[in-house]
C-alpha positions in Angstrom: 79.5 78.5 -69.7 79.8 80.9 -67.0 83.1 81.9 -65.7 83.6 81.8 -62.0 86.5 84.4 -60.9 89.0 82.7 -58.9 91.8 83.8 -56.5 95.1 82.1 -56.2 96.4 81.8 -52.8 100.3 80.3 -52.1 100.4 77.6 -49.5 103.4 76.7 -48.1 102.3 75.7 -44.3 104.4 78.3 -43.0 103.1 81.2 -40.4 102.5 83.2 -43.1 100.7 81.1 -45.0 98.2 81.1 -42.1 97.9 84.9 -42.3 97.3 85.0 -46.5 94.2 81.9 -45.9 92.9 84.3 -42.6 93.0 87.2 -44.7 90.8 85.6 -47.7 88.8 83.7 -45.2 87.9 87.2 -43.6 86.6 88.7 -46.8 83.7 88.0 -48.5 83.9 86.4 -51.9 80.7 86.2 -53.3 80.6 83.1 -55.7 84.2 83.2 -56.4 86.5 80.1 -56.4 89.7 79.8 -54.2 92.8 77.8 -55.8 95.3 77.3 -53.1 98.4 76.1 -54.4 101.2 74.5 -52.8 105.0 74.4 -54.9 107.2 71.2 -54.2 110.2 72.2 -54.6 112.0 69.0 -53.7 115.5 69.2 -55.2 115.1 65.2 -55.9 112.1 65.8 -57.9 113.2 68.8 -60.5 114.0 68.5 -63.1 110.4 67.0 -63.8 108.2 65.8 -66.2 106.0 68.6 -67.6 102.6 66.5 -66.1 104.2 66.4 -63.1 105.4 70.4 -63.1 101.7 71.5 -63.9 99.5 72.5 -61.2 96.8 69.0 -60.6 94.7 68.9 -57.5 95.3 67.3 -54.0 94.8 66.5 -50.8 96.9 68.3 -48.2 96.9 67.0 -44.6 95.7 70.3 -43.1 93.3 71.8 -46.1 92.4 75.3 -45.7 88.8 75.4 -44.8 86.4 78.6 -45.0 84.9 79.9 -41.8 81.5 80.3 -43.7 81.5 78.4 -46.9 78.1 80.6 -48.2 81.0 83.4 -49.0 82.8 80.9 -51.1 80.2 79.4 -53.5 82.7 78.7 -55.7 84.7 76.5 -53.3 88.0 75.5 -52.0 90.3 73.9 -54.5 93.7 72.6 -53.5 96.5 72.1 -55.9 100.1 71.0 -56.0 103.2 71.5 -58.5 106.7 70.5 -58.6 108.6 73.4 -59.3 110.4 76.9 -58.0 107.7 78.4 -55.5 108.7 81.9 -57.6 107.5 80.0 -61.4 104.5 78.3 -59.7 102.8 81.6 -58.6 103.2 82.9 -61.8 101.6 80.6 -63.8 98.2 82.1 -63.0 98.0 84.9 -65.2 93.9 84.3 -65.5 93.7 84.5 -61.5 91.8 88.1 -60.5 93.8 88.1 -57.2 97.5 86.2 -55.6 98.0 85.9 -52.5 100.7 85.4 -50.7 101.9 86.2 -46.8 104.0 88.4 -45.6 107.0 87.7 -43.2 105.9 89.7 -39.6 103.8 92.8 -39.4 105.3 96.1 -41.2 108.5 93.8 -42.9 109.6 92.1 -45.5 112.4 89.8 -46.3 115.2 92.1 -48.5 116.9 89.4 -49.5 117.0 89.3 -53.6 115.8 86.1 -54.9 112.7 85.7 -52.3 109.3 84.5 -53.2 107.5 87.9 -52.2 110.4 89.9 -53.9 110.3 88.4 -57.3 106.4 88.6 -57.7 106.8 92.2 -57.2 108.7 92.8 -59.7 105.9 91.2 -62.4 103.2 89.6 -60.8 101.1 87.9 -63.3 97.7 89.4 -61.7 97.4 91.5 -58.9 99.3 90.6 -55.7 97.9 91.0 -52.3 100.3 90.9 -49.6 98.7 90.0 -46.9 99.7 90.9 -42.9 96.2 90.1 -41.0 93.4 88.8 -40.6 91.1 91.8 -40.6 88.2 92.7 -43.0 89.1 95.1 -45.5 87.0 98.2 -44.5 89.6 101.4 -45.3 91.8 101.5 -48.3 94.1 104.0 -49.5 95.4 104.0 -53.0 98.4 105.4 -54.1 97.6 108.0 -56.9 100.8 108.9 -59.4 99.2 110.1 -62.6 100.5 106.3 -64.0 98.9 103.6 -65.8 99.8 100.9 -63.1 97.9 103.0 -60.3 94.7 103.5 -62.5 94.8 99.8 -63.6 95.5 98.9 -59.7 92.5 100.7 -58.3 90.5 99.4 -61.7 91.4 95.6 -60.6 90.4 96.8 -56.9 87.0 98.0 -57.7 86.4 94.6 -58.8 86.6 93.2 -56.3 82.9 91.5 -54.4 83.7 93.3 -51.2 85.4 96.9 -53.0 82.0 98.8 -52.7 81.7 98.2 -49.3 84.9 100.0 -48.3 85.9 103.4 -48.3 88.5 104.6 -50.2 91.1 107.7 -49.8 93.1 108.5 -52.4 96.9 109.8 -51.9 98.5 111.5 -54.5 102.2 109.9 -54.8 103.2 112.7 -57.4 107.1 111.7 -57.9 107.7 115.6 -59.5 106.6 114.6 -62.6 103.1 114.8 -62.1 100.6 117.2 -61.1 99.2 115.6 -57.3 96.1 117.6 -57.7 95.6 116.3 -61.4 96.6 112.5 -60.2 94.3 112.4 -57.7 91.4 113.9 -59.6 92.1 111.2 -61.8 91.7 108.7 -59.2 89.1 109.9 -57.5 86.8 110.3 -60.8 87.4 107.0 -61.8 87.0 105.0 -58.7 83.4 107.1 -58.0 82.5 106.1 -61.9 82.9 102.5 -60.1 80.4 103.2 -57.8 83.6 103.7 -54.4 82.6 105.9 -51.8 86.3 108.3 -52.2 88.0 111.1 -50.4 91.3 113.0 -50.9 94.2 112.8 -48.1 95.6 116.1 -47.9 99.6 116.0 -47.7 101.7 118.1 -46.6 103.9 120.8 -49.4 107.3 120.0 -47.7 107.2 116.3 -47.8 109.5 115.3 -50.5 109.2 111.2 -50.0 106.1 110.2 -51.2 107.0 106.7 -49.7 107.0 107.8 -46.6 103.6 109.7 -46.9 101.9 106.5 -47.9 103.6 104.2 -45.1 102.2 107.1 -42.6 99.0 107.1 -43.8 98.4 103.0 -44.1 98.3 103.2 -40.7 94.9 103.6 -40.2 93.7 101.5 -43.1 93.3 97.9 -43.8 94.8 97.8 -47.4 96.5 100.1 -49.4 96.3 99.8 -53.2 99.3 100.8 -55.6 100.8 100.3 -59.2 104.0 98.9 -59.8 105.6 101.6 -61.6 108.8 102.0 -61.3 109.7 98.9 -59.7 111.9 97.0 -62.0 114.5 100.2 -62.2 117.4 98.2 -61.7 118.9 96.0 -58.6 120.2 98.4 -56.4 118.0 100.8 -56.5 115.6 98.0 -55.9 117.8 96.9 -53.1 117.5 99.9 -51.3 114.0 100.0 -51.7 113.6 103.1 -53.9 110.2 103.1 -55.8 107.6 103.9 -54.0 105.7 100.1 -54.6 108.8 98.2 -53.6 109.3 100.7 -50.4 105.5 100.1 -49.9 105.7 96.3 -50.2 108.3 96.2 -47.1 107.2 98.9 -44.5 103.6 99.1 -44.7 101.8 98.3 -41.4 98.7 96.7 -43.1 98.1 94.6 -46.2 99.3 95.6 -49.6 97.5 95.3 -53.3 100.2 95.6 -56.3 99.3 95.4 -59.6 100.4 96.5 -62.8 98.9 97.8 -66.2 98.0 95.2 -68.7 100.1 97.0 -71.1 103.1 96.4 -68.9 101.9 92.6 -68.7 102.0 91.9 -72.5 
């Protein structure tokens, strides 16, 4: 049987569910499948029967419909679970891609606890935060000499629409790493996936790599990064001190996260 790949996108009718559906519906998929899940998190209704907590299919009143269904020969398929919207979005560990929206252009809820905030911090496949509507043309990735960001950037270049873009690569050195030999790295093995690449110079006296990478998303459409160093404890997470985290709430455009596999076992 041939396996169709399938994104995961989290429904909740909000605003910003409107932007995650625009920004798949903007790309083109190329024969995969769409699962867009809705959580019910009625208090009435948890605790639940383990049927009723599993993801089944539905009809919503509003279902998300594709622009151009040829990009989608996989489909629209629209589920619903009882649950914690946090546990229902990661129960797709098989998913190439979750979705989600984000809360305004260039922000993010800081409040601990939140949906977007707690897939960051292990999402079960990689997590696209998505601000707009736009095709994904420009991409920066993040480049730290870790497994995360190679793993990221491998999980990118899967992607149907990835060699279509074009990529710069920002080294995110934290001190630890040689930049030149981190985005060498990068650069080799997203060409070895057939991505057009270029390094972005940065300048010697910037110390905050999070800052360099929030600068230069400004002129891209996505910007691609590992999660290392994310889970380092709540208030450094609080104050938004890994670079991913920082990344997740200040970037201007949409945001890929994803982690190694190794980190996922």
């Amino acid at each position: 049987m041939t396996h169709t790949p399938f994104l995961v996108m989290g429904d909740d009718g909000s605003d910003q569910a409107d932007r995650a559906w625009r920004w798949v519906d903007a790309q083109d998929w190329d024969g995969w499948r769409v699962e867009v899940i809705t959580a019910d998190d009625d208090p009435a209704k948890i605790p639940t029967t383990p049927e009723l907590a599993a993801a089944r299919p539905w009809l919503p009143p509003t279902p998300r419909t594709p622009a151009d269904p040829t990009r989608l020969g996989g489909g629209v398929q629209h589920l619903v679970a009882i649950g914690d919207p946090r546990l229902v979005l990661l129960g797709f560990p098989d998913a190439e891609l979750l979705v989600i929206g984000a809360r305004g252009a260039g922000r993010m809820p800081v409040t601990l606890g939140s949906t977007a905030d707690s897939l960051l911090h292990g999402p079960p496949c990689p997590l696209v935060i998505a601000r707009d509507d736009r095709p994904v043309r420009r991409v920066l990735v993040g480049a730290d000499g870790s497994a995360d960001a190679e793993a990221a950037a491998a999980r990118f270049a899967r992607l149907p629409w990835a060699a279509r873009t074009r990529v710069q690569v920002l080294s995110v050195a934290d001190g630890r790493t040689d930049p030149v030999a981190s985005s060498s790295a990068m650069v080799a093995l997203l060409s070895e996936a057939g991505l057009v690449t270029e390094v972005v110079p940065t300048s010697r006296g910037r110390e905050d790599p999070r800052s360099a990478l929030v600068e230069a998303a400004r002129s891209v459409d996505l910007v691609v990064m590992g999660t290392r160093g994310v889970g380092v404890g709540l208030v450094r997470r609080f104050l938004g001190g890994s670079v991913a985290t920082h990344l997740a709430h200040h970037a201007p455009c949409s945001v890929l996260i994803a982690e190694s596999d190794r980190r996922r076992a």
